[in-house]
DOMI-380789 format. One record per residue (C-alpha): residue in three letters; x, y, z. Coordinates in steps of 0.25 Angstrom, whole numbers, plus 2048, in hexadecimal, padded with zeros to 3 digits. Example, Ala and Ser with C-alpha at 12.3 -4.5 7.8 and 13.67 -1.06 7.14 Angstrom:
ATOM type   x   y   z
ATOM  Ala 831 7EE 81F
ATOM  Ser 837 7FC 81D
# end
This chain:
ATOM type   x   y   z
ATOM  Unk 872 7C6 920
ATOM  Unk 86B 7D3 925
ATOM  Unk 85C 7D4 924
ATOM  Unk 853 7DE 923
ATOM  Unk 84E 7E6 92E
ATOM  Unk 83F 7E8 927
ATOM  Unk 83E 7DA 91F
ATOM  Unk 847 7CF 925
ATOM  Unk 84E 7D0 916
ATOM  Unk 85C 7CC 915
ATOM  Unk 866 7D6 90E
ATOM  Unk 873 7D7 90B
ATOM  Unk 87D 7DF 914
ATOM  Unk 87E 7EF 90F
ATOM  Unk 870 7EF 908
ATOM  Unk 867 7FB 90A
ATOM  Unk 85A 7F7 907
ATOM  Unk 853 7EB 90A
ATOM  Unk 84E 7E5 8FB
ATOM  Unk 841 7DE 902
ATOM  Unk 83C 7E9 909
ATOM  Unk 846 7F6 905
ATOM  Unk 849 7F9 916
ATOM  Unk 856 800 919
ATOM  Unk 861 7F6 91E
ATOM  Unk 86D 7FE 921
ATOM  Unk 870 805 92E
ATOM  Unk 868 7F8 936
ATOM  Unk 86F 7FD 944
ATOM  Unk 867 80B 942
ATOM  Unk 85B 802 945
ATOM  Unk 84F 800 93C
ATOM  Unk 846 80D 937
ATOM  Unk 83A 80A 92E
ATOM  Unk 830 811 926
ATOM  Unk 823 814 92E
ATOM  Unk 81C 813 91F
ATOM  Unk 822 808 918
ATOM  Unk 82A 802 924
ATOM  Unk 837 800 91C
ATOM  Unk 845 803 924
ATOM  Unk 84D 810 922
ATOM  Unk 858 815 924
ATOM  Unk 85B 81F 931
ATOM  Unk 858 82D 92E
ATOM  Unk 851 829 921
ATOM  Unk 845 834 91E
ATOM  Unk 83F 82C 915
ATOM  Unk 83C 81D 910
ATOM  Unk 842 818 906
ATOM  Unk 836 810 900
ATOM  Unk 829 815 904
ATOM  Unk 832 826 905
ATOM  Unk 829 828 912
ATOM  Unk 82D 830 91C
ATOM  Unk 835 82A 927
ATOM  Unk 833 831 937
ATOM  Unk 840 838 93C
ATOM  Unk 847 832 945
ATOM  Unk 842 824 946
ATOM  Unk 846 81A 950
ATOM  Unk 84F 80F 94D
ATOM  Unk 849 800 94D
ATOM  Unk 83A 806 949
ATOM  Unk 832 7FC 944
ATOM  Unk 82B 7FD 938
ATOM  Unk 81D 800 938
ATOM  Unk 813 7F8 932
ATOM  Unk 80A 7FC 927
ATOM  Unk 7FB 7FD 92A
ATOM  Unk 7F4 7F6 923
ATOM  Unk 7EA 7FF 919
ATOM  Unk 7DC 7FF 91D
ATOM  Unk 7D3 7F8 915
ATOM  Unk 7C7 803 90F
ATOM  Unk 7B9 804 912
ATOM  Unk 7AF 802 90A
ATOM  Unk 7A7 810 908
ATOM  Unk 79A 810 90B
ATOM  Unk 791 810 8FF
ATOM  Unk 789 81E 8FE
ATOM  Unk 77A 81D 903
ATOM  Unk 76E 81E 8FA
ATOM  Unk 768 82C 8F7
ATOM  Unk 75A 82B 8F8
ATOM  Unk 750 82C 8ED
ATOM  Unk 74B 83A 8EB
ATOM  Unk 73C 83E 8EF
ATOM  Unk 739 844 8E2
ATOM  Unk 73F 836 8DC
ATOM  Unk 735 82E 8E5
ATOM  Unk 72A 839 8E1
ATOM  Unk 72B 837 8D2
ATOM  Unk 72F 828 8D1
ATOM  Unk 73B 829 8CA
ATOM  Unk 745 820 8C9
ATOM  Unk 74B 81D 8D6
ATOM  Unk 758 819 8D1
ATOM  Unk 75B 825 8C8
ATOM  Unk 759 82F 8D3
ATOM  Unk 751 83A 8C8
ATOM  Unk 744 83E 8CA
ATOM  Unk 738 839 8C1
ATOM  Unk 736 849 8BA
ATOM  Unk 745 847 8B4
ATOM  Unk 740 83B 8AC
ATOM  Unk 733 840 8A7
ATOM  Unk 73A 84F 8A4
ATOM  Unk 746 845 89D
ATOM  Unk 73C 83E 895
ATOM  Unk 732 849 891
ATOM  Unk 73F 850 88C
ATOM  Unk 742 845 883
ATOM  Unk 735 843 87C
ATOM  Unk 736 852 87B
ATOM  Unk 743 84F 874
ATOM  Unk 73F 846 869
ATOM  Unk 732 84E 866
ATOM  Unk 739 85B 862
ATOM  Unk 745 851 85A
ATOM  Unk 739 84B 853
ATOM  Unk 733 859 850
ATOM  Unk 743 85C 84A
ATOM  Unk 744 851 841
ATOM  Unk 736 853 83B
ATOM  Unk 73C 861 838
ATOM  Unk 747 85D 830
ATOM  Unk 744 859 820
ATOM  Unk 749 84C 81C
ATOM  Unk 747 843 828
ATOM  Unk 738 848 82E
ATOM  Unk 72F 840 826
ATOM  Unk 725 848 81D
ATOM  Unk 717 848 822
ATOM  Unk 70E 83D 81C
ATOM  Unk 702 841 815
ATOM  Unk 6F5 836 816
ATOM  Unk 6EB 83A 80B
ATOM  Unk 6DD 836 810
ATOM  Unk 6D7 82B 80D
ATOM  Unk 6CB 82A 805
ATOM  Unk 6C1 81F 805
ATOM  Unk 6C0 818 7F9
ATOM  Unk 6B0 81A 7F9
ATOM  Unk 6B1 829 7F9
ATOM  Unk 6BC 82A 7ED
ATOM  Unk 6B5 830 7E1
ATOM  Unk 6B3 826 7D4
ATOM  Unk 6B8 82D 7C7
ATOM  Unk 6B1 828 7BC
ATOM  Unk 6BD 823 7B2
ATOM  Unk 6BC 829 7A5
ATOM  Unk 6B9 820 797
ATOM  Unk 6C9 822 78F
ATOM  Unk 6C6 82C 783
ATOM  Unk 6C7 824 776
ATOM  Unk 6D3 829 76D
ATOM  Unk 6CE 82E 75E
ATOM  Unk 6D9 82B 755
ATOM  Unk 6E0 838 74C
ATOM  Unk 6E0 837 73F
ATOM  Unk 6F0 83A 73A
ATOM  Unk 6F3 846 736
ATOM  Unk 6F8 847 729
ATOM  Unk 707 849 725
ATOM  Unk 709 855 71E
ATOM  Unk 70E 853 711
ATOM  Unk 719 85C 70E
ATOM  Unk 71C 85F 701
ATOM  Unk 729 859 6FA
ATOM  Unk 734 864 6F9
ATOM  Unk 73B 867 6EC
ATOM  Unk 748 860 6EB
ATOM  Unk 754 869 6EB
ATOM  Unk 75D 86A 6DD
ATOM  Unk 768 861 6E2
ATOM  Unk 775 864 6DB
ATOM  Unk 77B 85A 6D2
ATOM  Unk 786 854 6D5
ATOM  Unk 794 856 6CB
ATOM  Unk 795 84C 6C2
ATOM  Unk 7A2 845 6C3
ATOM  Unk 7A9 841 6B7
ATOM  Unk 7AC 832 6B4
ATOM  Unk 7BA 82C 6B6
ATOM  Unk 7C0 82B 6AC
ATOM  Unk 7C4 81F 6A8
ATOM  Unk 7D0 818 6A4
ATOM  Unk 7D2 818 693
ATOM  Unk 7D3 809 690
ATOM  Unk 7DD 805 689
ATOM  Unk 7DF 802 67A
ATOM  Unk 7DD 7F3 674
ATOM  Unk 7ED 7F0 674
ATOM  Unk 7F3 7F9 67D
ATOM  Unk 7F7 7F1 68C
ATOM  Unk 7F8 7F8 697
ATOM  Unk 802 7F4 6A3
ATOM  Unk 7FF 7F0 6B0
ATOM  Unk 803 7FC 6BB
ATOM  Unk 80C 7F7 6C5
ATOM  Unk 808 7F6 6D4
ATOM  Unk 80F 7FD 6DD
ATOM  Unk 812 7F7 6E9
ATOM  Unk 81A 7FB 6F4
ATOM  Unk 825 7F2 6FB
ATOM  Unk 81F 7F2 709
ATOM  Unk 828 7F1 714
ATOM  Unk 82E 7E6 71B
ATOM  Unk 82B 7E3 729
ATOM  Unk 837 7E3 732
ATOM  Unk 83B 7D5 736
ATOM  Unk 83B 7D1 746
ATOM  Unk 84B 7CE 74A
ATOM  Unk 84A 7C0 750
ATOM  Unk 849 7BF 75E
ATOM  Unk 858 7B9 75F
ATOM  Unk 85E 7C4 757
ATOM  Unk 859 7CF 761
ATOM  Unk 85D 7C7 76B
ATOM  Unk 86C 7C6 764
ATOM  Unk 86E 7D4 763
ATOM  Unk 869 7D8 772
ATOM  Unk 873 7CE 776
ATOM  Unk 87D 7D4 76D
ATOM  Unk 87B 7E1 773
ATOM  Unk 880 7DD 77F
ATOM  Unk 88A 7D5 77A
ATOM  Unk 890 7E2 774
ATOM  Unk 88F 7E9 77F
ATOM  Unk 898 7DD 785
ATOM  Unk 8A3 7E0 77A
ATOM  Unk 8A3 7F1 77B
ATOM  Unk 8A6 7EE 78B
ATOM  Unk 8B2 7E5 78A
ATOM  Unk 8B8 7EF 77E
ATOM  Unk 8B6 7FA 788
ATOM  Unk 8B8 7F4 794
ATOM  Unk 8AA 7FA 79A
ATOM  Unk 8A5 7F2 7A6
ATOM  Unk 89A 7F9 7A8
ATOM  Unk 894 7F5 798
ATOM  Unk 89B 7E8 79C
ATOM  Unk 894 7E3 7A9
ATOM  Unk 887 7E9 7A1
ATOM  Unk 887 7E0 797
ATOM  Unk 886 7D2 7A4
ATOM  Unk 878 7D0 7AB
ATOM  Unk 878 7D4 7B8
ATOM  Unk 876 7C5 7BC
ATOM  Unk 882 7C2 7B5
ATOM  Unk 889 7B9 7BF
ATOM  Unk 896 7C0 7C5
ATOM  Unk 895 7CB 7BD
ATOM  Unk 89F 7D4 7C7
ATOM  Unk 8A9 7C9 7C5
ATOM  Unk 8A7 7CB 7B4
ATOM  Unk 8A8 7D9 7B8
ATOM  Unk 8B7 7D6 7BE
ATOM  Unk 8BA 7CD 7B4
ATOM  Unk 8B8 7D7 7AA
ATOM  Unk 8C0 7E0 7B0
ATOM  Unk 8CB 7DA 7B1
ATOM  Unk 8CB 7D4 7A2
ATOM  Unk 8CB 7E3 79B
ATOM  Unk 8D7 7E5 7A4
ATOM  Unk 8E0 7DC 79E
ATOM  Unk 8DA 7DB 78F
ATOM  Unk 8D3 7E5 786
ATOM  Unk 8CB 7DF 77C
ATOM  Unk 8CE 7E2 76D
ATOM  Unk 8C3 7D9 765
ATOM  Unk 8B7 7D5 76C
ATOM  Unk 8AA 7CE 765
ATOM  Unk 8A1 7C3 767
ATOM  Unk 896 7BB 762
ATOM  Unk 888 7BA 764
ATOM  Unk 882 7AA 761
ATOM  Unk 877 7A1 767
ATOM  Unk 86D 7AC 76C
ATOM  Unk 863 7A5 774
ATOM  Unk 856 7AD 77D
ATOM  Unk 854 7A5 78A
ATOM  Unk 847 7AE 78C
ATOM  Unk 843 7BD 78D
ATOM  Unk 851 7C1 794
ATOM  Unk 85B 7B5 793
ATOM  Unk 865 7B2 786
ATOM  Unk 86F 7A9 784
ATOM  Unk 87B 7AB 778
ATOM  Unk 888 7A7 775
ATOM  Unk 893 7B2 774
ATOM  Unk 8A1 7B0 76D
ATOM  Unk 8AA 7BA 771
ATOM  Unk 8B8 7BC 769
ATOM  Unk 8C1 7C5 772
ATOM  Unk 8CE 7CB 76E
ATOM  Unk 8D5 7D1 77A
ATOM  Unk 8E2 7DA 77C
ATOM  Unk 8EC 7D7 78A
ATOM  Unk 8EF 7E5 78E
ATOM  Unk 8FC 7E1 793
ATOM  Unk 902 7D8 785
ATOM  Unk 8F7 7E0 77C
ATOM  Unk 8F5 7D2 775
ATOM  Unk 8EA 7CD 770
ATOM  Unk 8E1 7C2 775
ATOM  Unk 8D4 7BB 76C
ATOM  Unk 8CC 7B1 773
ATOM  Unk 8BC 7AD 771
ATOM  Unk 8B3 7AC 77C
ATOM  Unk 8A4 7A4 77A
ATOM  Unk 899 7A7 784
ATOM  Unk 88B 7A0 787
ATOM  Unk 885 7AE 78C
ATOM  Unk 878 7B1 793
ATOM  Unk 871 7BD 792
ATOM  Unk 865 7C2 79B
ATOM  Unk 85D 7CF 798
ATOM  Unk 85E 7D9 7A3
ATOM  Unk 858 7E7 7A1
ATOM  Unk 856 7E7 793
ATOM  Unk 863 7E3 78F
ATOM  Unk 86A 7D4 78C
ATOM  Unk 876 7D2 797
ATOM  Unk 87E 7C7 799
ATOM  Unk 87A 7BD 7A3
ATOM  Unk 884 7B0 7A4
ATOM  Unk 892 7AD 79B
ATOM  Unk 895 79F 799
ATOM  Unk 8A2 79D 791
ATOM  Unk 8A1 791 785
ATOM  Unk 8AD 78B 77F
ATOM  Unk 8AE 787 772
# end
């Protein structure tokens, strides 16, 4: 296998570029050209290198040899800037040596300061509400030079006699106008020795009855009874819309009923139909149970002959917006 010219790597035969250290393979009878910067090989007549793009010399000679890279210089150290000396005026007014200000900058700085809060003393004391009012000491007088005043005896009080009331003399009653004089009620004549007089009759009114509660169980009857009539008027005209109103919508297989009845007014028309209600029973707020007799009398459309039957039903019925619908059919024989 051929090895590389640059790197002693192995490649394989039509490869151009080496993969450990990208040199030039082909054309090795050209002899060996390398980068004076990176010292790669190239290629003859090749103005630039291909991994560093450096600028190759014209012309060079085959079999060059690589140059090796100098190796970087390490840095000095800089040298550390010398010490400026203390200033003489600095020396003269024995300031601080470190600061590098003479000693009048401080004194100037601090006799502007106390400047400064003088004349913000002399604000505040202008402006009502926050200086405090000036505070008046009256002068203390020794207890040995305080006049004595002598204490007055209290004034006895002399007791007033009352004054009297004047007596007012009494006012002369008005002439009040009599009052009308009201004649007696006449009285009743009594009657005679012998003569009896009847008793009035009393009048008394009939008052009114109240009107009596219907039983729970008879407004219950008639709910049911609604919707059983609704039942009936369906099947005699053949509405599936009142029909499937009057079934809850739990009812189970209610599209199958749907089909079902279909299908029955298809063949048969009906010419009686009536039922009886018995055995109303409230299973709570919204659940009824009864048993329903129905006597049905039915024409084939294709004979035209007539066919009775009787059909008894344990029937459950459930409250569903207001209204009694039908929710289960059992058949009962008798």
């Amino acid at each position: 296998m051929p090895q590389c010219p640059k790197c002693q790597a192995v490649y394989q035969e039509g490869q151009r570029y080496c993969d450990q250290c990208e040199s030039y393979l082909l054309h090795p009878e050209q002899g060996n050209i390398f980068c004076p910067e990176c010292g790669v090989r190239v290629a003859p007549g090749q103005e630039f290198c291909h991994k560093c793009n450096g600028a190759l010399p014209a012309g060079p000679s085959a079999g060059q040899a690589a140059p090796t890279p100098k190796p970087p210089e390490a840095p000095r150290p800089a040298a550390p800037p010398p010490r400026p000396a203390p200033a003489p005026d600095q020396r003269r007014s024995g300031g601080n040596p470190g600061s590098g200000l003479p000693g009048w900058v401080y004194i100037t700085l601090g006799a502007m300061g106390t400047l400064i809060l003088v004349l913000l003393t002399l604000l505040l004391m202008r402006i009502p509400g926050l200086a405090p009012g000036p505070t008046v000491t009256p002068p203390t007088v020794p207890p040995a030079a305080q006049p004595v005043q002598p204490v007055k005896p209290p004034t006895p009080e002399i007791a007033k006699p009352p004054a009297p009331e004047a007596v007012k003399p009494p006012e002369p009653e008005a002439a009040k106008p009599s009052p009308p004089e009201t004649p007696p009620p006449a009285q009743p004549a009594k009657p005679e020795a012998g003569e009896v007089t009847p008793p009035a009759p009393e009048t008394t009114e009939p008052k009114p009855e109240p009107p009596k509660e219907e039983p729970q169980e008879a407004a219950l009857e008639k709910q049911l009874e609604e919707t059983l009539n609704n039942l009936r008027e369906a099947q005699l005209k053949k509405d599936i819309v009142l029909y499937l109103s009057c079934y809850s919508y739990l009812f189970p297989n209610l599209e199958q009923k749907r089909k079902d009845a279909l299908r029955y007014w298809e063949k048969f028309t009906f010419a009686q139909l009536m039922y009886s209600l018995e055995d109303v029973k409230e299973m709570g707020e919204d659940r009824a149970y009864a048993k329903v007799t129905w006597e049905i009398q039915v024409q084939v459309k294709d004979s035209d002959e007539l066919e009775d039957s009787t059909q008894t039903f344990r029937v459950g019925f459930s409250k569903e917006l207001g209204k009694w619908r039908i929710r289960s059919l059992k058949e009962v024989e008798e």
